[in-house]
N, C-alpha and C positions, 0 to 999 in steps of 0.2 A: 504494500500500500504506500501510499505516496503521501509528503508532507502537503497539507495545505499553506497557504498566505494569504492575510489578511491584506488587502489593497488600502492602501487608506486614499486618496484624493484620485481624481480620474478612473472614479466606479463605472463609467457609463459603460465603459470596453467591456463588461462583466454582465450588464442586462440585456434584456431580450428586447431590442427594439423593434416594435413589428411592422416589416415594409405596409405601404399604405395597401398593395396587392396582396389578397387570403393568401398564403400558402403555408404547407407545413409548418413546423417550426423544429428548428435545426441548430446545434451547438458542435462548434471545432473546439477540439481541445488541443492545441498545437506544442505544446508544451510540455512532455512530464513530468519535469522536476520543477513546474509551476502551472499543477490545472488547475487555479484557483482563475487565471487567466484565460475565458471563453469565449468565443467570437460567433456571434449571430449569421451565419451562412446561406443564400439560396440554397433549395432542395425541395422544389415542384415536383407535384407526383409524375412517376412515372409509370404505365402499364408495360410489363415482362411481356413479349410475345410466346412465350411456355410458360403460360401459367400454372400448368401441372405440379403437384405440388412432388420436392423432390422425393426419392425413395429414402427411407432411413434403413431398412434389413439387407445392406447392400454387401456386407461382410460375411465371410465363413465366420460363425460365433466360435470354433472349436478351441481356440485358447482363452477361454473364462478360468479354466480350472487353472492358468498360470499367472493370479495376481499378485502376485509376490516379486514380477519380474518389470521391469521399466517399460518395454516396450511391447504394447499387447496384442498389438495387428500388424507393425512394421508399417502401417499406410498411416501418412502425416498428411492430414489438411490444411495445417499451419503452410502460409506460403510466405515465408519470411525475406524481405528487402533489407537484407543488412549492410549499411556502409561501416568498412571498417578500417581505421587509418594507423593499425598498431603493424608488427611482423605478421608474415602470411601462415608461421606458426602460431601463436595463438588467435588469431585470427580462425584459423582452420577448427582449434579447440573452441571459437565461439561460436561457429556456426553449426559444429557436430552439436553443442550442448543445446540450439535453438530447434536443431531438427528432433533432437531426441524427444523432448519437451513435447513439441507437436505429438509425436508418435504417442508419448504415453497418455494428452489428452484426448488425442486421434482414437483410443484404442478403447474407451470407454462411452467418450460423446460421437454419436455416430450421422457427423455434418451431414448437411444437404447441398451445400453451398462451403471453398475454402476461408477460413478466415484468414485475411490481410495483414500483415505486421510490420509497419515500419521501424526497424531496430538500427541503433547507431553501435558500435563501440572505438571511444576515442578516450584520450588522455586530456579528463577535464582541467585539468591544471594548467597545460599549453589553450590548450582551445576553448576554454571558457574561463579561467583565472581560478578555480576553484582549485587549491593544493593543498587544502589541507592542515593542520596545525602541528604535525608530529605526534600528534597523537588516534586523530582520527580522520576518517578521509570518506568522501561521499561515495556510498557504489553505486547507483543511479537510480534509476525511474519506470513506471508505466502508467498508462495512463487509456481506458477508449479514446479513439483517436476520434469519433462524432454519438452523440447522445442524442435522440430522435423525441418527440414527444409527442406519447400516445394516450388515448382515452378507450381504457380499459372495460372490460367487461362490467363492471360494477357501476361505471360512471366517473372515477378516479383519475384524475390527469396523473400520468407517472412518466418520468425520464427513461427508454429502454434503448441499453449500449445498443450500436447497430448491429454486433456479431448478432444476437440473439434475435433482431425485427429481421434479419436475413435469414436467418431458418424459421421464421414464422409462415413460409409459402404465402407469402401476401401479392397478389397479384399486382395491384394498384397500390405501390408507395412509396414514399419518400428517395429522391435521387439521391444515390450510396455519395461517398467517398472514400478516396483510392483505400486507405486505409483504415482497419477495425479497431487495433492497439497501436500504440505508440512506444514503443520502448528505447530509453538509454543507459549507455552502462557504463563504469569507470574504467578504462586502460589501467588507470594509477594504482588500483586496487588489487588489495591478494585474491585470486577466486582460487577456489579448487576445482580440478574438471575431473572426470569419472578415470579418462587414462594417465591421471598423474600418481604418486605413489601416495601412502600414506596421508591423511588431512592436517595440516598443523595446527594447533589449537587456534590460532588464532585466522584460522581461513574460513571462507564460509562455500557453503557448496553450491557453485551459480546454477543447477538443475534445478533443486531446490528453491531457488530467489524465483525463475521465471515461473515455472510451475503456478508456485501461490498468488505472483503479480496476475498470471493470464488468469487465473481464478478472477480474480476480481474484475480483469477487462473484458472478460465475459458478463459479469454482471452482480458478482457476489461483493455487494456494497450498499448501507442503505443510505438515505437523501434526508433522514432524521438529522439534525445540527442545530446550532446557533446561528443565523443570519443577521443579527443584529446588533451582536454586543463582542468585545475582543475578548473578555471573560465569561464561558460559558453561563447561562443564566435561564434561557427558556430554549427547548429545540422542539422545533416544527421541520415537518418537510416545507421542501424547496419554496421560499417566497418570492421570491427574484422573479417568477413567471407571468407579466401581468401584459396588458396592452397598451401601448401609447401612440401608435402612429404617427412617431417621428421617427427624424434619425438619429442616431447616438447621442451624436455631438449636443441635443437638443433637450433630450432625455429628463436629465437634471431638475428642468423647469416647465417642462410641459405636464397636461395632464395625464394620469394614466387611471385603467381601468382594473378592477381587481380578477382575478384569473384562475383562483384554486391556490390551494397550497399542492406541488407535486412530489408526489414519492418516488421512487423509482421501483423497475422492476420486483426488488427484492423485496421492499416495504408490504407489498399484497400481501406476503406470507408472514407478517410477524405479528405475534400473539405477545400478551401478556402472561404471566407466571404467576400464580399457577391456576388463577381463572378461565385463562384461554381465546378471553376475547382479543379480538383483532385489533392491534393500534389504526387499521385505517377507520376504526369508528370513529375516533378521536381525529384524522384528519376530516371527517364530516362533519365534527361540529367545530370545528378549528374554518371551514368553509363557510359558516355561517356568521362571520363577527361583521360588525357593522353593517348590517344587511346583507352579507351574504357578497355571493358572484355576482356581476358586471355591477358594485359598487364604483360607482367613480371620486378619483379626488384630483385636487387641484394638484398637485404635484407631489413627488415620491416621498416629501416630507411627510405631509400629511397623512400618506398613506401609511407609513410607517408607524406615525404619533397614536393613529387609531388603533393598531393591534396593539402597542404595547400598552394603551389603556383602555381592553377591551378584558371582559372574563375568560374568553378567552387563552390569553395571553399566562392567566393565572394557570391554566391547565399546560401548558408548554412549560411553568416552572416544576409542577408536579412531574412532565414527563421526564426531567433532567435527574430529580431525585431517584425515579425507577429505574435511569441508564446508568446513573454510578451505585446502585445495591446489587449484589451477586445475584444472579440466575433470577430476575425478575422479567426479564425477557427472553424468547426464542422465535423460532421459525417453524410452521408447524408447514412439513410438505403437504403440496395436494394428495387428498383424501385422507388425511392425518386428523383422527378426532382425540388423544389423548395427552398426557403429559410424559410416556413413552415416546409417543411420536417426535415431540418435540425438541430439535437441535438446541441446544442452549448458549446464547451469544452471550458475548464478551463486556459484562457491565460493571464487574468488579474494581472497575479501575474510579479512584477518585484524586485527583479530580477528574471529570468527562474529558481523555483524549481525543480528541477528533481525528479522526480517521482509525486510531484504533478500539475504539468504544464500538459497539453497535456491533460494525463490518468486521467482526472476526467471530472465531465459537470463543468459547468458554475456556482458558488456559488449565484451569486446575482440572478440571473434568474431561479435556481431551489431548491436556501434550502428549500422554503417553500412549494413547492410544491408535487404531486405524484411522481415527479421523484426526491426526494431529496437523495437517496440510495448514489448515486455513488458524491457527493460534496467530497473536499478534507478534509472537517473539519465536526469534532462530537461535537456536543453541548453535555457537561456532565450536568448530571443529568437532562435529559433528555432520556424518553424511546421511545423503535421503536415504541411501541401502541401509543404514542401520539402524536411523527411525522407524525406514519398514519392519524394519528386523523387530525390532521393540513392539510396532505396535499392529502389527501382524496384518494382513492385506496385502493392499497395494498403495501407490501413490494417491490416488485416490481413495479415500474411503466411503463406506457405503450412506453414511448419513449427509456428507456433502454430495455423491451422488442423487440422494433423491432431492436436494436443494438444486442442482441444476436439471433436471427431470422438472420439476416444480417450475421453473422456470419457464420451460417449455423447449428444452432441449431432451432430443431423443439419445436415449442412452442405451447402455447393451442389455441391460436387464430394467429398460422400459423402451423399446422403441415407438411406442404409437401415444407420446404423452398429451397430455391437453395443450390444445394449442387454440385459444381460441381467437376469431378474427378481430383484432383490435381496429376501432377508428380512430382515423391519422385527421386532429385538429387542426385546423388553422391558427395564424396569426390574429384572427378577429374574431373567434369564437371567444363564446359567454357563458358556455355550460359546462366546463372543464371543473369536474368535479362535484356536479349536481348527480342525482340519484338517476338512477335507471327507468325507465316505466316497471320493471321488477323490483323497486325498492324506492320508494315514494314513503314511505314510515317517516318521521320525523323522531327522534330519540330525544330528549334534553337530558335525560340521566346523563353523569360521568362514567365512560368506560373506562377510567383510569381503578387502577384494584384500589381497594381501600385500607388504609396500611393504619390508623389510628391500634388498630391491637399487636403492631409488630413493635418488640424493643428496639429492634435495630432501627427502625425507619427514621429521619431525621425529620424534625418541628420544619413545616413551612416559613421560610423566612421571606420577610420584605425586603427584597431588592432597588435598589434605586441605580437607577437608572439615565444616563446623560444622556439627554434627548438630543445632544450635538452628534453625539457618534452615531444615528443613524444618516445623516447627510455626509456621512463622509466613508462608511463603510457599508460593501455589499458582498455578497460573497456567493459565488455562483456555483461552484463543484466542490465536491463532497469525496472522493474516494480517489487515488492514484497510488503508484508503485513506486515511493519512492524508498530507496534502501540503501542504508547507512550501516557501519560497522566498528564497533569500538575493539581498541586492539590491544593487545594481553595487560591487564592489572594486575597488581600484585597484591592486593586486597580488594575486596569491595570495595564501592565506593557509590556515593549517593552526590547525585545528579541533576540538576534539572531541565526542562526543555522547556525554549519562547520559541514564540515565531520564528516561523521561515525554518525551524527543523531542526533551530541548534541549541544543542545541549550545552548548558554552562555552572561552573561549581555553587553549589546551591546556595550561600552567600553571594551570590552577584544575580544582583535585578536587573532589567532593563524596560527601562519605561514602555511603555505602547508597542507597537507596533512599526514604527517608521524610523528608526532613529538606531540602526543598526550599525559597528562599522562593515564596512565592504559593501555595502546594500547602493549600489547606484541609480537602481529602479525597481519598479516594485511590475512591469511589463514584460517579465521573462528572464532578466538575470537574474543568475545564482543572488541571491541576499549577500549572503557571508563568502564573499572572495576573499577572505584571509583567513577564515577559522573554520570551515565546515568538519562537521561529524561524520563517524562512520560507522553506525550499528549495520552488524552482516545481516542483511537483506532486510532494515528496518526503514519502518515508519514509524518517523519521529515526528511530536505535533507541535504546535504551540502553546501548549499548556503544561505544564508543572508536573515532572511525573516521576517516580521511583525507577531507577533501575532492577529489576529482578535479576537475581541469579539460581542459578542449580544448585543444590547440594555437591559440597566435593565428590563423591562415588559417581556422578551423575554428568559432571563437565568436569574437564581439563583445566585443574591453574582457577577454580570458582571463577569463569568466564561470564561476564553477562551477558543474557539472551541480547539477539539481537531484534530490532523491529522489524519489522515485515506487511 
């Protein structure tokens, strides 16, 4: 996963300006080691002259009994553009570890359509100024390279990566771009590659890093966050999606109209703990504040002023309190009715990391397990073979399996999953996120669980809130690959993480968000061109956060996990 950044001044580049002409609505994310950075793009439907929808049982199934091995079909959908500007030795070692990658996700999700990967690998130190402090060094990024926006079965406006709206056999939609993921990676960095000898503690295994990043640029992330404040405080899905009918530049001061709050693919499937209701109930009454969709206001201030003194708003601080208490959230797959069923995300963490909160499972409940893939933290010097090994499987486990089955990717032990036809909004539509003709009920009960009898749960507090920092902060993308690596301690050591993904000794503050050194802009350069970090295959956030480690028996040299 990837760090987010907080933009402070010139937000417009980050909203959805919508052309005066309906079309789709479409985000580039050009960046990986800043998709906080999102560009509004044409993408008029187009109709496939084969519309048939593709075949998913296209494989001989006879190596299922062999999940224990990397590569389970030897056929790689991933059709990876890798520029790579190091030796043609490892160079050769990057592209064998991009095709393997493919093959072992190739070998269980059974495409209809290849996915596209734009992949760099270069020496960010020469060619971006990033080198690192001596002590840690950034190992890079992924990111969906465009994010589509669909109105779901339910009535839900949700953000869906385009790997996954390209195997939805959609006849009529959205015009692709060249590429699905975006990936970069460091030259500078130690990686270990499968035909090098032994792991050194402090390397981390780059099969491994990609594996879990294409995880997520498929689509395992959710759109639940802060949009409003630099210190976590209230998370709603995506607010940034509304209409104004200008153009960027304009954005700031013109009206706009209000649009849904968007979740993204993943958001469908997340329930509450251990009652089971859906958080997207809570995005429907999260749709209802100040009257509701196509509310209009005079400008994006106002627009903002209204949720944050809206009831609303109160229930987006309640959801913050159940994303940082252990296992009060998971992901229940389709046709999953129990508390069995249910994958258990990653909320233990306090305070709320963003990016790693939510978008990951559950660390204590899955590192050691078959589903240890998607944890927010990489144990270095440690390879994927002996994680396998540990937690028996394959690379994939089967409880992430049925999250991307859920998705609506056909898999080897589901190939015919729900795929329902989604409608592709406009830039002008007004119903993005209103009820269905099947679901016209109006609820005003809170689906949020009711925690008054739990010791643990924390007293709701009054927040205040600086009504400046909404005109000056917006924040568009929620999930990326970005991964960092801290290299051999000699004891633990406690840590903390600000913006832009850098970690600094936990006696040292840094104000806001802008005021970094090495930070030249906040449009795509690296932040920290004198000090970046390097957790092996981490995401690192901007928030405050403990370093974890292993037990000695367990890592080499008490190593801290790394982000991921």
């Amino acid at each position: 996963m990837k760090p987010v950044l907080f933009l402070v001044v010139g937000f417009a580049a980050l909203l959805i300006a919508a052309p005066v002409i309906a079309q789709p609505i479409c985000l580039e994310h050009p960046n990986p080691l800043n998709p906080r950075v999102s560009v509004a793009v044409d993408c008029p439907n187009v109709v496939d002259e084969d519309s048939t929808p593709g075949t998913n049982a296209r494989r001989d199934l006879s190596y299922l009994e062999r999940r224990d091995e990397f590569s389970f079909s030897g056929t790689d959908y991933f059709q990876v553009s890798l520029t790579c500007t190091v030796n043609a030795t490892l160079c050769a070692k990057v592209q064998k570890s991009f095709q393997t990658a493919g093959e072992v996700i190739s070998g269980v999700i059974l495409f209809n359509t290849p996915i596209q990967i734009n992949a760099t690998f270069l020496p960010f130190c020469v060619s971006l100024g990033d080198c690192g402090n001596g002590q840690e060094i950034t190992l890079g990024g992924s990111y969906p390279s465009r994010t589509i926006a669909m109105q779901d079965s339910d009535g839900i406006g949700r953000y869906y990566p385009q790997a996954l709206v390209k195997q939805l056999n959609i006849s009529n939609h959205p015009a692709y771009g060249p590429y699905d993921i975006t990936s970069m990676f460091n030259a500078d960095a130690s990686f270990w590659f499968n035909d090098d000898g032994p792991i050194a503690p402090n390397q981390s295994d780059f099969l491994w890093v990609i594996i879990h990043e294409f995880m997520h640029g498929l689509g395992f992330y959710s759109n639940w966050n802060d949009y409003l404040d630099f210190t976590p405080t209230a998370l709603t899905p995506d607010l940034t999606q509304f209409d104004t009918n200008l153009a960027s530049p304009a954005i700031i001061n013109g009206p706009v109209t209000f649009n849904g709050f968007y979740e993204s693919a993943f958001d469908k499937h997340m329930v509450f703990v251990p009652n089971l209701t859906f958080t997207t109930t809570l995005t429907r009454q999260l749709d209802t504040f100040d009257g509701g969709i196509g509310t209009k206001y005079a400008d994006v201030n106002s627009y903002y002023t209204a949720f944050m003194t809206s009831v609303q708003f109160n229930q987006g601080i309640q959801m913050l309190q159940i994303c940082t208490t252990a296992r009060d959230l998971g992901f229940m797959p389709y046709n999953g009715s129990t508390t069995e069923d249910v994958l258990i995300l990653e909320t233990s963490l306090k305070p709320f990391l963003e990016g790693s909160s939510i978008s990951h499972v559950d660390l204590n409940t899955y590192s050691t397990t078959s589903d240890f893939l998607m944890v927010y933290l990489q144990e270095p010097g440690f390879t994927l073979q002996q994680a396998i090994a540990r937690g028996g499987g394959g690379p994939i486990g089967p409880r992430l399996l049925r999250v991307l089955s859920s998705l609506g990717y056909a898999t080897f032990d589901n190939p015919t999953p729900n795929k329902t036809v989604l409608n592709i909004p406009t830039s002008t539509s007004t119903n993005m996120g209103s009820p269905t003709s099947a679901d016209t009920s109006t609820d005003t009960s809170s689906p949020l669980p009711d925690e008054s009898s739990d010791p643990n749960s924390s007293d709701t507090k009054t927040i205040g809130i600086v009504a400046g920092v909404v005109g000056f902060v917006i924040i568009a993308g929620i999930v990326g690959g970005y991964v960092r690596r801290r290299k051999l301690q000699s004891s633990p050591v406690v840590v903390k993480s600000y913006a832009a993904d850098t970690i600094y000794p936990e006696d040292t503050i840094y104000p806001g968000a802008a005021d970094f050194p090495g930070a030249p802009n906040y449009a795509g350069t690296p932040m920290y061109t004198g000090a970046p970090l390097n957790y092996p295959g981490a995401d690192n956030y901007e928030q405050p956060a403990t370093v974890i480690y292993y037990p000695q028996n367990q890592n080499q040299g008490n190593q801290p996990y790394g982000y991921i």
